[in-house]
C-alpha positions, 0 to 999 in steps of 0.5 A: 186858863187856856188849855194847851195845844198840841203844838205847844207839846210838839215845840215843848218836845222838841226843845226836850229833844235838843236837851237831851242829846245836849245830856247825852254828850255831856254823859259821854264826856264823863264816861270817858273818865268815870265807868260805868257809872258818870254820876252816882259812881259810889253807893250804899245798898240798903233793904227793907218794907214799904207800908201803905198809909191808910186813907191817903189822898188818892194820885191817880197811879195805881201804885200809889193809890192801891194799898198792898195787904202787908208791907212790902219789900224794897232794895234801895240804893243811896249815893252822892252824885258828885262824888265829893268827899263826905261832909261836902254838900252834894246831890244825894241820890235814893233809888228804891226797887220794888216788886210790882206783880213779878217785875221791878218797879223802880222809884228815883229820888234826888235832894231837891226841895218841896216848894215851888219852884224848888221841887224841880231844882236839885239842892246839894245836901250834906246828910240824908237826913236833911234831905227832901228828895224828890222825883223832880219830873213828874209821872203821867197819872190818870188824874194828871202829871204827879210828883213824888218826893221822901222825907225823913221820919227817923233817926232826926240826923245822920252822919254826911258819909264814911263808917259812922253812916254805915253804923247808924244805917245797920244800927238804928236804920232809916226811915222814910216817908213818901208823899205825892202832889201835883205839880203845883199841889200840897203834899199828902203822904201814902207810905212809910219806908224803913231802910237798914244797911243791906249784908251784901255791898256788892252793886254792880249788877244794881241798876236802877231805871225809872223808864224801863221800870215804871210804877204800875199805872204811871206813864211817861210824857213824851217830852220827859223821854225825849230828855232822858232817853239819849243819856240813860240808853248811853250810860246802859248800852255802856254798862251792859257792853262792860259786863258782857266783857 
């Protein structure tokens, strides 16, 4: 296979470049009638451990591959992006926090798919549960570009949305496991994530992002900034100018 030159990656950027700032209209229209937030509007705030698997597959980013002593701490965000009422399907969005030497690493999965081409496309779901969610663009690891993806390991079902949600997710909580591939790979597994409703529902000041808190050890393409720059510095320049307010 012949390798790709560096032409290919600038016309591949520049056609990111042109996205993007397509996005980022299409996010300024929405913010017109929607703030501060356009997509995931509404939200549960969970918390709880992330455990490292033994042995697991190396990826090539040190997050992944370097197994923490003890479990460690992590705040999530589940919501749908659409903002249907519950028990229509949707895009279910899970954003998970983690500490990473001090500062926050931040994890962004949407309901996609594990095949191929399905990793890249998002899927309206009903439940979490049902989910496959996944990072849908992929991370700059040493070894080459790398995806990330949740499924789940228990409760077998949960309720699409209102009290009942709440109950199973302070009751019986959620639990998770995450896997990386390539962008053509097999998945392997390296860490279980158990989630439980968190006391404070309060996320206004909760905001996730991926570019500013990437995993220790990940980079960035440059064709991947080039798309979701210009809409993700809109939608945080307007929630930063409504809190300063």
């Amino acid at each position: 296979m012949q390798a790709a030159s560096p032409h290919d990656g600038r016309m591949l950027t520049r056609i990111a470049q042109f996205a993007g700032w397509m996005l980022r209209a299409a996010f300024a229209a929405i913010l017109l009638l929607r703030r501060p937030r356009p997509i995931h509007s509404r939200g549960r705030v969970l918390e709880g451990w992330i455990t490292w698997l033994p042995n697991a597959a190396p990826s090539g980013i040190a997050w992944i591959d370097t197994v923490p002593p003890a479990p460690q701490p992590v705040v999530a965000r589940l919501s749908r992006s659409v903002g249907l009422p519950d028990g229509f399907p949707d895009i279910l969005g899970l954003a998970l926090r983690f500490d990473a030497d001090g500062r926050p690493a931040d994890l962004e999965l949407s309901s996609s798919s594990l095949g191929i081409p399905s990793r890249f496309l998002l899927l309206p779901q009903r439940s979490p549960a049902r989910a496959r969610l996944g990072t849908l663009l992929p991370y700059r690891g040493t070894q080459g570009p790398v995806l990330v993806c949740a499924r789940t390991l228990a409760p077998g079902a949960l309720p699409a949305g209102g009290p009942a949600l709440d109950e199973e997710l302070e009751t019986s909580g959620w639990r998770l496991r995450l896997h990386h591939a390539t962008t053509t790979g097999k998945w392997h597994p390296f860490a279980d994530v158990e989630l439980r409703l968190a006391p404070d529902q309060d996320d206004t000041e909760l905001r996730f992002d991926a570019a500013r808190h990437p995993l220790p050890g990940s980079e960035q393409y440059a064709w991947i900034r080039a798309l979701r720059d210009p809409s993700y510095g809109l939608v945080q320049r307007d929630a930063g100018a409504r809190t300063a307010a």
